[in-house]
N, CA, C and O atoms as a GROMACS GRO file, in nm:
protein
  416
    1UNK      N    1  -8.404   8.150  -0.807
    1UNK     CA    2  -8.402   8.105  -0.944
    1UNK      C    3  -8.537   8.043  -0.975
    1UNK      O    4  -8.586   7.952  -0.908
    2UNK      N    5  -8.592   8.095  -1.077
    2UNK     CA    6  -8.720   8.066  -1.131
    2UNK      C    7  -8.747   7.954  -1.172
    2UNK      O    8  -8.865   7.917  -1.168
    3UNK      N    9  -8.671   7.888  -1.211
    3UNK     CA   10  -8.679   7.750  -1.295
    3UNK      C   11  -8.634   7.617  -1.220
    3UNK      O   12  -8.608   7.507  -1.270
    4UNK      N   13  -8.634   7.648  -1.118
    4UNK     CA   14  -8.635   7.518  -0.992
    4UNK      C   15  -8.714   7.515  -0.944
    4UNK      O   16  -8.780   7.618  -0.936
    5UNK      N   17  -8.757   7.398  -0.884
    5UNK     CA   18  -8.890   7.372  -0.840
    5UNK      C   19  -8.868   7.330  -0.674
    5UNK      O   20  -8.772   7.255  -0.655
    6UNK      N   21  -8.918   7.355  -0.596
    6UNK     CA   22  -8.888   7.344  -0.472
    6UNK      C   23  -8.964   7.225  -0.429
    6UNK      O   24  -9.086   7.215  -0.442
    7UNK      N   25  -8.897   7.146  -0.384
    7UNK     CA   26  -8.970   6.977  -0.364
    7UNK      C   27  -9.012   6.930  -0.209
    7UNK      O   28  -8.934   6.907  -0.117
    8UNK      N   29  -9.128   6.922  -0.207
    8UNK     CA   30  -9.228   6.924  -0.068
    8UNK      C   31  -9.194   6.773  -0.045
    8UNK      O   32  -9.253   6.675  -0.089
    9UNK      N   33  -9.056   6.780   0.055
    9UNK     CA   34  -9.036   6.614   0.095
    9UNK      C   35  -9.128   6.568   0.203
    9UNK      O   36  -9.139   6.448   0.226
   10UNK      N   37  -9.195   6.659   0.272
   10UNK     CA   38  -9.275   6.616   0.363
   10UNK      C   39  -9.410   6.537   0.299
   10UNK      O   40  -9.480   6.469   0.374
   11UNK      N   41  -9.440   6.548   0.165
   11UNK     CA   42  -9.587   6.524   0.108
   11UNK      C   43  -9.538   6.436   0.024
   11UNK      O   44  -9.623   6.352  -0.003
   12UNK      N   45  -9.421   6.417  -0.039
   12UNK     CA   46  -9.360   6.330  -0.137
   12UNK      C   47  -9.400   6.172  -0.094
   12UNK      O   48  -9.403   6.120   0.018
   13UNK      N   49  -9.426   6.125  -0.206
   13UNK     CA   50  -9.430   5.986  -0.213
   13UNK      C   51  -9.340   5.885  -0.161
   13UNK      O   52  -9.229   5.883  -0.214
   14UNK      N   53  -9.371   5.775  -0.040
   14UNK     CA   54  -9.237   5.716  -0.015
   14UNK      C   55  -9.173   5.616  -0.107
   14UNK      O   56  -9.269   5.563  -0.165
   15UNK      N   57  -9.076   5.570  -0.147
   15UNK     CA   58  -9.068   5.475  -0.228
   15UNK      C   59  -9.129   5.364  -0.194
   15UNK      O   60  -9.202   5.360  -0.095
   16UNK      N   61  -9.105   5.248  -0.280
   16UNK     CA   62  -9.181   5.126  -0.239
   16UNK      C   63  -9.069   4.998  -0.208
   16UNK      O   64  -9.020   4.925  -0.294
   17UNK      N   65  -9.041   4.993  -0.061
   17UNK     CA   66  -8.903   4.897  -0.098
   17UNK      C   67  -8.991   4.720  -0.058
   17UNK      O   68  -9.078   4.697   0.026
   18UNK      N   69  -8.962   4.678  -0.101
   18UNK     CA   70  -8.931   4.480  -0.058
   18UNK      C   71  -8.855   4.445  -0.016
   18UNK      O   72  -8.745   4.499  -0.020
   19UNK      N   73  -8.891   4.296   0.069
   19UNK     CA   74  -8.798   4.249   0.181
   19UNK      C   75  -8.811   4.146   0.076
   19UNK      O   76  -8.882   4.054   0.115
   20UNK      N   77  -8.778   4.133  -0.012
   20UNK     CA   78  -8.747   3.992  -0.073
   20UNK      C   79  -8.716   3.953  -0.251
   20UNK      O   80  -8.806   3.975  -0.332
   21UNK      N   81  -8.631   3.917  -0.279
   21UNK     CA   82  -8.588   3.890  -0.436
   21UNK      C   83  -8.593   3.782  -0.491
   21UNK      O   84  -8.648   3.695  -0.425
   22UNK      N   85  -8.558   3.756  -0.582
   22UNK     CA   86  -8.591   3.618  -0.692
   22UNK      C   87  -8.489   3.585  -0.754
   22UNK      O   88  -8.526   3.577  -0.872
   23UNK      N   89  -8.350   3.552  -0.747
   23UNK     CA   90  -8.275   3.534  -0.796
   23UNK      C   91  -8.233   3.388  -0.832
   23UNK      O   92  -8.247   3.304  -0.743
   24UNK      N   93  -8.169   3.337  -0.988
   24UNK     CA   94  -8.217   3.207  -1.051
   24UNK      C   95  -8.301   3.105  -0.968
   24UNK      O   96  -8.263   2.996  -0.924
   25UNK      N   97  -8.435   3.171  -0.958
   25UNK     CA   98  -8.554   3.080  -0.916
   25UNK      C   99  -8.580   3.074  -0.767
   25UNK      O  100  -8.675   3.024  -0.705
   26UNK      N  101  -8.480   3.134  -0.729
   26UNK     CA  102  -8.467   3.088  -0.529
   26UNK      C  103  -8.493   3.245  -0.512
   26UNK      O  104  -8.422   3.331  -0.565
   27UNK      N  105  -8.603   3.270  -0.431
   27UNK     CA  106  -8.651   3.337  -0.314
   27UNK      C  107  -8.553   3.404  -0.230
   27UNK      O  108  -8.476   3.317  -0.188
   28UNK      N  109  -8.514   3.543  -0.177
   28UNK     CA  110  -8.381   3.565  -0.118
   28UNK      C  111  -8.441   3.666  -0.005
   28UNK      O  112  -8.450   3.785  -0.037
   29UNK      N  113  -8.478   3.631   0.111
   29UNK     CA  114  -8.517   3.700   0.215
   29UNK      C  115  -8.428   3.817   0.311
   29UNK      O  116  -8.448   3.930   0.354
   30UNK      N  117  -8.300   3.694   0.317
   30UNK     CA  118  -8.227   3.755   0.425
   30UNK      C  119  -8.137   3.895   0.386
   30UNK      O  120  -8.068   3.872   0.287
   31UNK      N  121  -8.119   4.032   0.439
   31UNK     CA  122  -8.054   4.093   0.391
   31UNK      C  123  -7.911   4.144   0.341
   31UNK      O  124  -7.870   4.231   0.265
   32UNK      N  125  -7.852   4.034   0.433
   32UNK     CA  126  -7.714   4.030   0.419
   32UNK      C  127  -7.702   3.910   0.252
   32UNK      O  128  -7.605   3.917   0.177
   33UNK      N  129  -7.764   3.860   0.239
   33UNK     CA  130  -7.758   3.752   0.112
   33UNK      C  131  -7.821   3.831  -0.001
   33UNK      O  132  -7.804   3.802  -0.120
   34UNK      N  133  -7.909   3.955   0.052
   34UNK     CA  134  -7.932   4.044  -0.081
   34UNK      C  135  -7.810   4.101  -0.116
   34UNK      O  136  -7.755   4.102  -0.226
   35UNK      N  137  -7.780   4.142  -0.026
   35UNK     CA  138  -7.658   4.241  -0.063
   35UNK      C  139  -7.548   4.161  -0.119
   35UNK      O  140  -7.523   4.188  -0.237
   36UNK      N  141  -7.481   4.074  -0.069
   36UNK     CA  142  -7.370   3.960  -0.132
   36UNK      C  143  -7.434   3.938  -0.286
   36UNK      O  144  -7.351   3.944  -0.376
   37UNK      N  145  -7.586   3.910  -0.329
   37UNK     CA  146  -7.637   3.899  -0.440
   37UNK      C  147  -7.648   4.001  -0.520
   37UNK      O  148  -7.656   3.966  -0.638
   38UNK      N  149  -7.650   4.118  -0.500
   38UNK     CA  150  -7.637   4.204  -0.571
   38UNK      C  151  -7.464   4.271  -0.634
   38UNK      O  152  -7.417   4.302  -0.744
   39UNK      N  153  -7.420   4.268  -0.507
   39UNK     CA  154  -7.222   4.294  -0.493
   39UNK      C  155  -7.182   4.191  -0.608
   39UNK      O  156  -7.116   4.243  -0.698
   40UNK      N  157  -7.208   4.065  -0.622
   40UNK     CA  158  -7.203   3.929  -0.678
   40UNK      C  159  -7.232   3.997  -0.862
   40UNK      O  160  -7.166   4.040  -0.957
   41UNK      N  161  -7.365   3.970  -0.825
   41UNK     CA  162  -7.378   4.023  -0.980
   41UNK      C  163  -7.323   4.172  -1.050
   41UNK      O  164  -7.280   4.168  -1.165
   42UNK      N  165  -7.326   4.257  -1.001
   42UNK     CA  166  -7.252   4.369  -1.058
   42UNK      C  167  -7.110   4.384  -1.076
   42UNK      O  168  -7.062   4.453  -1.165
   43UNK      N  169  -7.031   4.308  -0.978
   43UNK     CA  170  -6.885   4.294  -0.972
   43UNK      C  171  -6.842   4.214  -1.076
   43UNK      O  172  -6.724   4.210  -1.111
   44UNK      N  173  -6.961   4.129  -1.143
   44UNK     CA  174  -6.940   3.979  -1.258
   44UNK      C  175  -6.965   4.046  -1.402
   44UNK      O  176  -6.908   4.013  -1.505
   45UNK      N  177  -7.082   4.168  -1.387
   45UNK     CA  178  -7.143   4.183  -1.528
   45UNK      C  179  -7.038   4.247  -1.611
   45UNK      O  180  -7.014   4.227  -1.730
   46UNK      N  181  -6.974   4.335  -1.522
   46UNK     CA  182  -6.855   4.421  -1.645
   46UNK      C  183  -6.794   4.307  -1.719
   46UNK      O  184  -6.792   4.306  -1.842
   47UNK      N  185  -6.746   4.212  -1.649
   47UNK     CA  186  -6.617   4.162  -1.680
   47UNK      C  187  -6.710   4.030  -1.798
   47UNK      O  188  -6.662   3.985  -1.902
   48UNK      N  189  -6.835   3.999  -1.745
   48UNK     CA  190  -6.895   3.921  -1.876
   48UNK      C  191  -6.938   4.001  -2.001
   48UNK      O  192  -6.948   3.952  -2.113
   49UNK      N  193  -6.958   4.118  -1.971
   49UNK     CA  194  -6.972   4.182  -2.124
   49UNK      C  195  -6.842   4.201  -2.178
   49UNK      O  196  -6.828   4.147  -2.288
   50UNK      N  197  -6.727   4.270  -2.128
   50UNK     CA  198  -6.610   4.266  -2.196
   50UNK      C  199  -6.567   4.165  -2.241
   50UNK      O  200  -6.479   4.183  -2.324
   51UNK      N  201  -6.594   4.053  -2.218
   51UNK     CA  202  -6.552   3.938  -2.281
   51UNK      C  203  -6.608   3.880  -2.435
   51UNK      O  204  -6.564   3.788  -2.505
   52UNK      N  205  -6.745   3.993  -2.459
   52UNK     CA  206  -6.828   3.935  -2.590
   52UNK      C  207  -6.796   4.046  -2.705
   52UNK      O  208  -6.863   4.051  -2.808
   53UNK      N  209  -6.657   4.160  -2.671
   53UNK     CA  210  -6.633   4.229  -2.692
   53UNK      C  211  -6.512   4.176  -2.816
   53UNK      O  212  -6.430   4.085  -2.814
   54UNK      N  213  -6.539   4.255  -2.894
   54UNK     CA  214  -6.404   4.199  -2.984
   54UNK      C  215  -6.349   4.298  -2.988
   54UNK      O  216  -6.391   4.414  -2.993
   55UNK      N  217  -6.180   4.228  -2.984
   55UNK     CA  218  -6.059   4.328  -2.953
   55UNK      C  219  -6.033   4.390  -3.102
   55UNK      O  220  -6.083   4.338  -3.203
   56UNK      N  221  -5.943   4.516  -3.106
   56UNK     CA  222  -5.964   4.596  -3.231
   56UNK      C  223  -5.826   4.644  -3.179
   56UNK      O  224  -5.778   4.637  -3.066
   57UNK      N  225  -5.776   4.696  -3.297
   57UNK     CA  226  -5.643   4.806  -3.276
   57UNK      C  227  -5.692   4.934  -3.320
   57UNK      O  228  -5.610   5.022  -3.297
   58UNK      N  229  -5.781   4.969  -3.366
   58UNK     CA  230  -5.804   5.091  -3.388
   58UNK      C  231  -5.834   5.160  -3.249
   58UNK      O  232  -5.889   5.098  -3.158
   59UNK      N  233  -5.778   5.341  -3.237
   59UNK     CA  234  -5.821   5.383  -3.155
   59UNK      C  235  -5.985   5.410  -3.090
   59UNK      O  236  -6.085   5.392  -3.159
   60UNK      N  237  -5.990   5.460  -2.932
   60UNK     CA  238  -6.088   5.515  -2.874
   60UNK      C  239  -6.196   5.593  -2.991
   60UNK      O  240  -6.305   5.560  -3.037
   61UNK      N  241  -6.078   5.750  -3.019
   61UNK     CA  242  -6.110   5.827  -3.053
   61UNK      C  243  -6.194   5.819  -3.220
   61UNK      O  244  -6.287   5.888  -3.261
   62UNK      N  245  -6.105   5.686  -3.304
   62UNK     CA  246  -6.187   5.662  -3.406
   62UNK      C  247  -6.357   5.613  -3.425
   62UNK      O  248  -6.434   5.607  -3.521
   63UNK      N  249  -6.365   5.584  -3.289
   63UNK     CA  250  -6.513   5.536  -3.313
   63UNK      C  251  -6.639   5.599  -3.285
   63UNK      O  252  -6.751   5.548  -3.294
   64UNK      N  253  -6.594   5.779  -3.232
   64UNK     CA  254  -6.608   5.882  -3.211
   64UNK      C  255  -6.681   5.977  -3.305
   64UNK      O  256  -6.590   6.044  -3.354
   65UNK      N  257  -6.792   6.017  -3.355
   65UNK     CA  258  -6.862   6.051  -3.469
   65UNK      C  259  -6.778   6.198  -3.467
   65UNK      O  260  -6.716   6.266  -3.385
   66UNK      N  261  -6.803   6.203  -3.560
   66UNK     CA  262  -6.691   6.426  -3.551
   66UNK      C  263  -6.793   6.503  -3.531
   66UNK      O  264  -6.902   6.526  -3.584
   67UNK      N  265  -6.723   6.540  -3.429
   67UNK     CA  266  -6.765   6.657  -3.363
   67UNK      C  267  -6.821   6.813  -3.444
   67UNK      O  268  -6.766   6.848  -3.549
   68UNK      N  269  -6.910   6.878  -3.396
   68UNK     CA  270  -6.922   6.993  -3.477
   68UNK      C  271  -6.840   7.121  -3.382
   68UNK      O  272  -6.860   7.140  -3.262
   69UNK      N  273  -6.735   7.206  -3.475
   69UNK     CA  274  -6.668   7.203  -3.439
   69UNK      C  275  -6.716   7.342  -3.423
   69UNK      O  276  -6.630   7.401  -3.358
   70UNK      N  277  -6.834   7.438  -3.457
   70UNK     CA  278  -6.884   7.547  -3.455
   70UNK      C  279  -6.994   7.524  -3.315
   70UNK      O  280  -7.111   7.558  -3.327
   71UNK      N  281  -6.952   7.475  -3.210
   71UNK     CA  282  -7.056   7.480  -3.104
   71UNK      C  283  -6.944   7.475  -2.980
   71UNK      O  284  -6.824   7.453  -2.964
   72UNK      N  285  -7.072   7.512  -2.894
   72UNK     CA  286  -6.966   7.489  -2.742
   72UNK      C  287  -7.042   7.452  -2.621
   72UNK      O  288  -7.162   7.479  -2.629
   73UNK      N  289  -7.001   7.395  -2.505
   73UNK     CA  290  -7.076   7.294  -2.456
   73UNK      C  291  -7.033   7.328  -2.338
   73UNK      O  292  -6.917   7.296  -2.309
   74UNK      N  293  -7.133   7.419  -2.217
   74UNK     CA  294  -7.088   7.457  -2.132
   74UNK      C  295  -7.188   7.370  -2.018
   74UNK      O  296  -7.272   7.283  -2.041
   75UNK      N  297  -7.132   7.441  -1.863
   75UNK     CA  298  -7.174   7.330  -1.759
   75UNK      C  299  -7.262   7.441  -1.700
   75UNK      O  300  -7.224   7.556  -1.680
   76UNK      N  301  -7.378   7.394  -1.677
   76UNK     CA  302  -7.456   7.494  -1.608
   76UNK      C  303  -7.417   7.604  -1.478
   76UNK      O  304  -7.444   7.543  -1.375
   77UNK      N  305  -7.385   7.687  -1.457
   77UNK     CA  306  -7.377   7.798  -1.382
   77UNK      C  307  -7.426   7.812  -1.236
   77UNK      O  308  -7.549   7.825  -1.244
   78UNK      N  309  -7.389   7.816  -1.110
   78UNK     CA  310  -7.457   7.814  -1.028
   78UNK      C  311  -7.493   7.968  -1.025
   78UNK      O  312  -7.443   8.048  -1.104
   79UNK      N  313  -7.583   8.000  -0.930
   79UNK     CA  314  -7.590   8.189  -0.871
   79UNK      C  315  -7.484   8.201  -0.809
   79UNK      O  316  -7.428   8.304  -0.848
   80UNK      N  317  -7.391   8.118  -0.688
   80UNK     CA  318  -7.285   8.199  -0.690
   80UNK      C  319  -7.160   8.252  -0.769
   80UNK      O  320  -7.088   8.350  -0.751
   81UNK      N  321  -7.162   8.128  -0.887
   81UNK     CA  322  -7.052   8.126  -0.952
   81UNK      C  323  -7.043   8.337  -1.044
   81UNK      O  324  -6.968   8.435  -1.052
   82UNK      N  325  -7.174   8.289  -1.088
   82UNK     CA  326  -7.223   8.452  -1.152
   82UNK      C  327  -7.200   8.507  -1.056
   82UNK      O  328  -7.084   8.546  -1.041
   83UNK      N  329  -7.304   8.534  -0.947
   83UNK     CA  330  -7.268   8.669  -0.869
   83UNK      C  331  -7.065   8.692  -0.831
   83UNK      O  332  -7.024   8.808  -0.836
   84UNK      N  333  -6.984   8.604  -0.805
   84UNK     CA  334  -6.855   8.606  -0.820
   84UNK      C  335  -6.789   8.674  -0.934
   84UNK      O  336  -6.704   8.763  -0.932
   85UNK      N  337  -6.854   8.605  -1.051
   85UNK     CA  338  -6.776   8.660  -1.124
   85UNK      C  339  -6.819   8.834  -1.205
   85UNK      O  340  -6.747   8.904  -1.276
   86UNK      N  341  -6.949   8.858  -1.162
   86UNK     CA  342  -6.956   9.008  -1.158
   86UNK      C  343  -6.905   9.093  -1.112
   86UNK      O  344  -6.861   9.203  -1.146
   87UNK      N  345  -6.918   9.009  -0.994
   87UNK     CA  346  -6.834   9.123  -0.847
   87UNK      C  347  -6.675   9.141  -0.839
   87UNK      O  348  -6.609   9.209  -0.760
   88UNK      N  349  -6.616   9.028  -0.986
   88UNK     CA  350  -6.470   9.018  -0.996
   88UNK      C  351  -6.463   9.114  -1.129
   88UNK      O  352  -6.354   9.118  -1.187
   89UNK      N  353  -6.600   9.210  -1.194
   89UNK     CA  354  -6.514   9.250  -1.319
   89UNK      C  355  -6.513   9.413  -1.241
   89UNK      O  356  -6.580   9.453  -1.145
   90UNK      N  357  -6.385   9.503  -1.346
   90UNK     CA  358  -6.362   9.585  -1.284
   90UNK      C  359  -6.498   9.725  -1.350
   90UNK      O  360  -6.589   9.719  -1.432
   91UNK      N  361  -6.436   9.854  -1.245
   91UNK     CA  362  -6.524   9.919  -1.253
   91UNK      C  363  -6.462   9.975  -1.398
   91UNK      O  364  -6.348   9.966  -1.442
   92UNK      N  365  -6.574  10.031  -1.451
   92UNK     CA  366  -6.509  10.134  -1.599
   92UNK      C  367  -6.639  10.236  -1.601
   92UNK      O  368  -6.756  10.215  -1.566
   93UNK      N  369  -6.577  10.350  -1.654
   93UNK     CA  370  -6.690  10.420  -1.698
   93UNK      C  371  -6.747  10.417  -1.846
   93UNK      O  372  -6.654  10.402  -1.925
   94UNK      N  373  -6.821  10.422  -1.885
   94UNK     CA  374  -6.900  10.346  -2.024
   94UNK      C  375  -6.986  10.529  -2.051
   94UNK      O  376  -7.013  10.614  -1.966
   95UNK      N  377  -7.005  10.531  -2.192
   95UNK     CA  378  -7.081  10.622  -2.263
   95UNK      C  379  -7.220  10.543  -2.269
   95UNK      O  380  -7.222  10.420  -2.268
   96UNK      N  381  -7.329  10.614  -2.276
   96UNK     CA  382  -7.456  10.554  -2.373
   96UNK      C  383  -7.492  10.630  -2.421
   96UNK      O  384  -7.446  10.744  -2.412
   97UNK      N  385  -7.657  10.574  -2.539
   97UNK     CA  386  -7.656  10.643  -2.652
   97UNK      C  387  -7.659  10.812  -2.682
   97UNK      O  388  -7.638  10.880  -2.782
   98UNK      N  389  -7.692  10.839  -2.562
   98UNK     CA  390  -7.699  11.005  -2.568
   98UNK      C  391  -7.568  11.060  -2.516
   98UNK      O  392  -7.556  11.175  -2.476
   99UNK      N  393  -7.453  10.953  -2.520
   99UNK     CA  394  -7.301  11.034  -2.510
   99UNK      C  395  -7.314  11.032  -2.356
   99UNK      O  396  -7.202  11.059  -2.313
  100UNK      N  397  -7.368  11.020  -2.293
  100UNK     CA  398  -7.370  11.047  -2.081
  100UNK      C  399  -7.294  10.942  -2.086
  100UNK      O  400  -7.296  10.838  -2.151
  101UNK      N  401  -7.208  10.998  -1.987
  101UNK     CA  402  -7.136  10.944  -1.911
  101UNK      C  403  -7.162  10.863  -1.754
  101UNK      O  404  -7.195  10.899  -1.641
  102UNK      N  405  -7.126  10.738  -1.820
  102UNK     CA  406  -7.177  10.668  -1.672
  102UNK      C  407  -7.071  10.595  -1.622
  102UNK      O  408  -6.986  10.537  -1.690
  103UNK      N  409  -7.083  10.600  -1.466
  103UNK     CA  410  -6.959  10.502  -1.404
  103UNK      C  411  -7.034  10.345  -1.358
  103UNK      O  412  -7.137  10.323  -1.295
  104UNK      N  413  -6.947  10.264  -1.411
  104UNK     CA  414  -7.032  10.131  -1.309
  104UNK      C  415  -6.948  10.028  -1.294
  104UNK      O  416  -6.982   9.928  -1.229
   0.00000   0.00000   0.00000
């Protein structure tokens, strides 16, 4: 497939990681206290934004812009999925423009 790019992990850039964070003002070296600090804050943030949330009775779906209803929205295709489903249509024989008869 033409339109993928084949990615040279051997030459690729390494990321840039740190042994150390800043969390309210205190310095955080150790890695087991990063991790508790991070678990900490992400496990807290959902539940503090839902809270600045105002409750509504209107549905999900009303707040939902409308849809156009003349389009369609498919999931990209792998090569095997195609080659499968070629190899699943049946054979027929087909005319072309000069009337010949072809099998395929």
């Amino acid at each position: 497939m033409e339109n993928i790019k084949a990615t040279d992990w051997k030459n690729a850039e390494k990321p840039v990681l740190t042994d150390a964070f800043i969390h309210k003002h205190k310095q955080i070296t150790e890695p087991k206290e990063i991790s508790n600090t991070f678990c900490d804050f992400f496990c807290t943030t959902g539940e503090e934004i839902s809270r600045n949330i105002s409750r509504t009775e209107r549905l999900p779906e009303e707040f939902l812009q409308e849809r156009e209803i003349h389009s369609i929205f498919l999931n990209p295709a792998t090569e095997t999925e195609i080659f499968n489903i070629v190899n699943n249509l049946k054979n027929k024989n087909a005319v072309d423009m000069m009337k010949s008869a072809t099998y395929y």
